[in-house]
Backbone as CSV, one residue per row, in Angstrom:
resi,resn,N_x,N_y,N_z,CA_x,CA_y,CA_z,C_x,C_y,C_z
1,UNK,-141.402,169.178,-93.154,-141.916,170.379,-92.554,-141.817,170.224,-91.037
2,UNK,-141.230,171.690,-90.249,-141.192,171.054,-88.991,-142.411,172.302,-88.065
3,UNK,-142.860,171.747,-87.644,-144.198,172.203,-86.970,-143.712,172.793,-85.150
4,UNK,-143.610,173.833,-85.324,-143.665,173.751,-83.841,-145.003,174.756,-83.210
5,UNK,-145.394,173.768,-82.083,-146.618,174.183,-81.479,-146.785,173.901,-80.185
6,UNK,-147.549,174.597,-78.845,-147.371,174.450,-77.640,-145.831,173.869,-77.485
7,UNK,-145.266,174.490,-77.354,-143.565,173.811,-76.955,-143.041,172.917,-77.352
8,UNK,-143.646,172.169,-78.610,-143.796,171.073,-79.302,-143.417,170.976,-80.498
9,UNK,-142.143,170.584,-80.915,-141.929,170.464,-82.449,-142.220,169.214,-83.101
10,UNK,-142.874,169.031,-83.823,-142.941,168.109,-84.783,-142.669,167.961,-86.330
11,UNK,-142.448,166.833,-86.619,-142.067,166.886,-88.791,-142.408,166.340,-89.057
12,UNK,-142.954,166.491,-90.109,-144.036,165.872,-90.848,-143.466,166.111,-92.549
13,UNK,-143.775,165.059,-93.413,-143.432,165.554,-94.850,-144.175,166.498,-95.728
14,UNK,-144.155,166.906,-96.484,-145.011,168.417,-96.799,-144.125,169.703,-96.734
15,UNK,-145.120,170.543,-97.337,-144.650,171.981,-97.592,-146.004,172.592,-96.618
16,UNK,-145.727,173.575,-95.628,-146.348,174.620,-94.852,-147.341,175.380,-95.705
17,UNK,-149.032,175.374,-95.596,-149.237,176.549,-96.301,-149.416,177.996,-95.733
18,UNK,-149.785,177.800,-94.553,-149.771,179.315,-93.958,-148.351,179.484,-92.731
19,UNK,-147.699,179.533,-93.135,-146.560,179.762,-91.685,-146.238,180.763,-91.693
20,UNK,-145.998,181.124,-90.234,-145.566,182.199,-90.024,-144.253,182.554,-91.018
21,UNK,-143.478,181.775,-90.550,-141.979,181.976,-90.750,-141.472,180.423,-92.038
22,UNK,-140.387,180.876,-92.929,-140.045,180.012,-93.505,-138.787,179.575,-93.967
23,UNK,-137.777,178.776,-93.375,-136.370,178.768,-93.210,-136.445,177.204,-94.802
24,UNK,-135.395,177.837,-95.403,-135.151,177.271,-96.850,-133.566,176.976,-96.926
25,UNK,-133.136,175.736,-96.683,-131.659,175.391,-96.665,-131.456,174.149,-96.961
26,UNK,-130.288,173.676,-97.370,-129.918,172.330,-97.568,-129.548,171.712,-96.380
27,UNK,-129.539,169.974,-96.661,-129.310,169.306,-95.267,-127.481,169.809,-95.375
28,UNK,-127.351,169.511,-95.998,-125.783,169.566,-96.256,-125.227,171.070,-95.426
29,UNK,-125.704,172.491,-96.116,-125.753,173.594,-95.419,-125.968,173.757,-94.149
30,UNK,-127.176,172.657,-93.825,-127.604,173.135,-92.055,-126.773,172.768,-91.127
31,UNK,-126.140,171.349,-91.797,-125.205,170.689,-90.838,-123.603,171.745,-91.283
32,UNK,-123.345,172.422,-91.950,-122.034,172.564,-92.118,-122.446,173.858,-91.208
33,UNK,-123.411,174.630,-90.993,-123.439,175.984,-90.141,-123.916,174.960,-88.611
34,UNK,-124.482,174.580,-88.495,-124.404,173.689,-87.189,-123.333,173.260,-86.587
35,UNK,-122.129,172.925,-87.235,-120.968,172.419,-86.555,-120.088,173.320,-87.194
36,UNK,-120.733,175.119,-87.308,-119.770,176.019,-87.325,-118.683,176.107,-88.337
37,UNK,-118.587,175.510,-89.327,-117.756,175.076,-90.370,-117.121,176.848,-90.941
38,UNK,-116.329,176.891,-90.939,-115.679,178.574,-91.562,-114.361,178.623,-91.834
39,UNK,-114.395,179.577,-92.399,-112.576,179.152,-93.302,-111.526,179.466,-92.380
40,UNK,-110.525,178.553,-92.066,-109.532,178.589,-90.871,-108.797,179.744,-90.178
41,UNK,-108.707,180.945,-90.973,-108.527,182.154,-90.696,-109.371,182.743,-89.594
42,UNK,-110.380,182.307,-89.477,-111.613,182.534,-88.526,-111.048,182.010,-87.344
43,UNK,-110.908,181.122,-87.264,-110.212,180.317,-85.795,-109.254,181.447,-85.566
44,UNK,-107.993,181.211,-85.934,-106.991,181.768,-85.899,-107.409,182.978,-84.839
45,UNK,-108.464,183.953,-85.853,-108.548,185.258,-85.409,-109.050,185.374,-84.219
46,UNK,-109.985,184.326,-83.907,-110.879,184.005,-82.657,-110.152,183.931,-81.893
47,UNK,-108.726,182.931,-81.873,-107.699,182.295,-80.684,-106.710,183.583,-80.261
48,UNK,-106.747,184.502,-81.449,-106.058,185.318,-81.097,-106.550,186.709,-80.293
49,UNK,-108.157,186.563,-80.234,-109.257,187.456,-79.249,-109.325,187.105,-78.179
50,UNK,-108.511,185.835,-77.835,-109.304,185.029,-76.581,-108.467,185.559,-75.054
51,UNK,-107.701,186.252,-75.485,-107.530,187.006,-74.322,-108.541,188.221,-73.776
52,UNK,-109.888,188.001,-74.080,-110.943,188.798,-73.366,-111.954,187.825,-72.834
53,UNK,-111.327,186.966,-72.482,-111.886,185.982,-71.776,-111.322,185.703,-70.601
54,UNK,-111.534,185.288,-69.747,-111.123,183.858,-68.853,-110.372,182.630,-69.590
55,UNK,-109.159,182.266,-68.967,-108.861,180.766,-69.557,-110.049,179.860,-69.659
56,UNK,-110.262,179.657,-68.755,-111.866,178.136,-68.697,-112.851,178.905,-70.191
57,UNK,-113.046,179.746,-70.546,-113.849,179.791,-71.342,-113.458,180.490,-72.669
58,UNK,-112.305,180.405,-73.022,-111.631,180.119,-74.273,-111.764,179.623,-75.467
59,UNK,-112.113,178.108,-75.243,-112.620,177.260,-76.376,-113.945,177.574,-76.763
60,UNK,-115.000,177.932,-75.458,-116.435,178.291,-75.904,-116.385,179.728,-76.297
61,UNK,-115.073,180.965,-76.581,-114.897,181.966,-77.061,-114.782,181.640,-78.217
62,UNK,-113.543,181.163,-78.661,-113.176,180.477,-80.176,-114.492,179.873,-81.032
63,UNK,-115.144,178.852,-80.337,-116.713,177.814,-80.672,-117.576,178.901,-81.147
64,UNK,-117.924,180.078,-80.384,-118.745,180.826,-80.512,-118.647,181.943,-81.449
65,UNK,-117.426,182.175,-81.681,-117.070,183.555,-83.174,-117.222,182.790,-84.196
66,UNK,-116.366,181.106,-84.387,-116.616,180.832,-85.557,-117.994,180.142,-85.813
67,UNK,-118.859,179.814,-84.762,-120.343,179.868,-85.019,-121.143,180.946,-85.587
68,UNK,-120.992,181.604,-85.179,-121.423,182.769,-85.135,-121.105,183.528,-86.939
69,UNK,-120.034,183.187,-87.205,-119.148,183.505,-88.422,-120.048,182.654,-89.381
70,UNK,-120.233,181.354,-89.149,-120.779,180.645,-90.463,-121.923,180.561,-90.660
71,UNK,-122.408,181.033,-89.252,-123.884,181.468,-89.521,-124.339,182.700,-90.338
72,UNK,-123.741,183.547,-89.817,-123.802,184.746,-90.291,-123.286,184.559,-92.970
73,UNK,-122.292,183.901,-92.953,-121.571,183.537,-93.957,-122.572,182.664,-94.812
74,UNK,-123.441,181.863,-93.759,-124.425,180.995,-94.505,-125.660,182.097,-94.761
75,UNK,-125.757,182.658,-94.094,-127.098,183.729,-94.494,-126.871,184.860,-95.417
76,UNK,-125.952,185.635,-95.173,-125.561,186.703,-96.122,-125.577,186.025,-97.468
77,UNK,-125.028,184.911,-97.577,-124.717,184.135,-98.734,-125.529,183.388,-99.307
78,UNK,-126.705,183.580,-99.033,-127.851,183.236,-99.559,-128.174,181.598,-99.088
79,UNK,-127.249,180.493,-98.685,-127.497,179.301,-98.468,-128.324,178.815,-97.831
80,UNK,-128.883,179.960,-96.622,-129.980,179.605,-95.869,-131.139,180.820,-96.047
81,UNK,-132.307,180.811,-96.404,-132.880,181.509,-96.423,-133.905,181.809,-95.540
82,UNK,-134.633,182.818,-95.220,-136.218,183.237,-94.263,-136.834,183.880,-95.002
83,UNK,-137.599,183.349,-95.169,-138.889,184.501,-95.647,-140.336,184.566,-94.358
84,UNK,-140.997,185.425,-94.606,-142.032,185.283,-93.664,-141.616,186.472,-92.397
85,UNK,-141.903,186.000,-91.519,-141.875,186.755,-90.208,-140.236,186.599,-89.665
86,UNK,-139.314,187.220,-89.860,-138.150,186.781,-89.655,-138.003,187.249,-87.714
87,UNK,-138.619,187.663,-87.008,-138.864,187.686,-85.599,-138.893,186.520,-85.161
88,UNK,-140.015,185.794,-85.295,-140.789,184.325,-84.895,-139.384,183.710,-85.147
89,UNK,-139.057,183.675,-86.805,-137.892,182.842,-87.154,-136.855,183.059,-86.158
90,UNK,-136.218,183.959,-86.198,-135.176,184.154,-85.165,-134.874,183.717,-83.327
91,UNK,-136.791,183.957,-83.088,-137.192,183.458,-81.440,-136.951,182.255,-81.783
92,UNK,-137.839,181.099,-82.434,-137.468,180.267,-82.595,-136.253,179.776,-82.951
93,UNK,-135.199,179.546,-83.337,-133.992,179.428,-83.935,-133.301,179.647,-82.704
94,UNK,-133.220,180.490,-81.691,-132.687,180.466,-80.758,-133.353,179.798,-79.436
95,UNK,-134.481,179.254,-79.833,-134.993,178.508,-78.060,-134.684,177.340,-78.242
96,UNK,-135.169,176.799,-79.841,-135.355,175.635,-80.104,-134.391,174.786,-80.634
97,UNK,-133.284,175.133,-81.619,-131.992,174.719,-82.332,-131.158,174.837,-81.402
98,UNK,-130.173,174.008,-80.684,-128.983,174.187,-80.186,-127.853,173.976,-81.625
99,UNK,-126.894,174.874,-81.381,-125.835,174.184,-82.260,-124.818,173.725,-81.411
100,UNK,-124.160,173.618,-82.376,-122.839,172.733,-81.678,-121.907,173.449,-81.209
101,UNK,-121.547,174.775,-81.488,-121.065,176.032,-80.841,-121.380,175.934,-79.675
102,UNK,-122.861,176.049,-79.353,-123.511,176.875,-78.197,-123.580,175.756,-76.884
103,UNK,-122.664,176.438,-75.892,-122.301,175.436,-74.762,-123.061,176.391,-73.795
104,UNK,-124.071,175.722,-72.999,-124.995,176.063,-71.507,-124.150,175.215,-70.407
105,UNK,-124.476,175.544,-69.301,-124.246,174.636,-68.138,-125.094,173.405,-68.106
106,UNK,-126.006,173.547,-68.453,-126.780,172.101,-68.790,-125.665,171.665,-69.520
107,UNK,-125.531,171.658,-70.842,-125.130,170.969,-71.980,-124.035,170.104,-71.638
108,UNK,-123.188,171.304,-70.629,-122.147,170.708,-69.563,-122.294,169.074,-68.775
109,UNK,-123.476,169.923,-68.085,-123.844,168.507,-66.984,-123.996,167.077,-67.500
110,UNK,-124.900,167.363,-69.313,-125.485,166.603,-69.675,-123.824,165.789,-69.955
111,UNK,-122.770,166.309,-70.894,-122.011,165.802,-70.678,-120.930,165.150,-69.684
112,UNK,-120.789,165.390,-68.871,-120.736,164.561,-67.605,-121.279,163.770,-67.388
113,UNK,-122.739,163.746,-67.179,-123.355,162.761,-66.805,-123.526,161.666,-67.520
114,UNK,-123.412,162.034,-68.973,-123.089,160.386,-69.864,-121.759,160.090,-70.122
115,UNK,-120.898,160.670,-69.323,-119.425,160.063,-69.567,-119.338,159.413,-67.930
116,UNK,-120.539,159.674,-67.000,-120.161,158.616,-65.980,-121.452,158.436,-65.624
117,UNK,-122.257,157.716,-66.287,-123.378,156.876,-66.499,-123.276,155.219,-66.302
118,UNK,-124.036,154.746,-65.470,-123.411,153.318,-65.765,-124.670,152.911,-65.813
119,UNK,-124.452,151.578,-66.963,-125.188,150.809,-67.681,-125.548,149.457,-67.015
């Protein structure tokens, strides 16, 4: 169970009895919509949109449809479920979950900065 409170997530083992919100998925599922997983046609179609972009932000065009795609593919499709307050669910889900799609300028820096980090 993952608890989030004052800005604070925590997990704990257990089932929630009063929650707001209640997200129902496999580990297997969370990680395959986390690293955007979608059937290759999806790319394709993405690479072939990416002329409404900028070059520099291309790949995070492409990253982001087929995120966006298997998220969407995992929910319609019943693999991930909400019940409860699907608002809360959704605020949360977007402050607190990064996926692997979703590139910030932080996320940026952060990478940089551990590819020239010295130990």
């Amino acid at each position: 169970m993952l608890t989030i409170k004052n800005y604070t997530g925590s997990v704990t083992p257990g089932i929630a009895v009063h929650a707001d919100a209640t997200v129902t998925v496999s580990v297997e599922d969370l990680i395959s919509t986390a690293l955007a997983r979608s059937a290759p046609f999806i790319g394709k179609l993405a690479r072939a949109l990416d002329f409404v972009v900028k070059k520099e932000k291309k790949e995070d065009f492409t990253a982001k449809i087929t995120g966006i795609v298997a998220s969407l593919t995992a929910l319609l499709g019943g693999k991930i479920k909400i019940t409860g307050d699907k608002k809360k669910a959704n605020k949360v889900t977007l402050k607190w979950f990064w996926h692997f799609w979703q590139r910030t300028e932080q996320t940026q820096e952060n990478i940089l900065r551990s590819k020239y980090k010295k130990e």
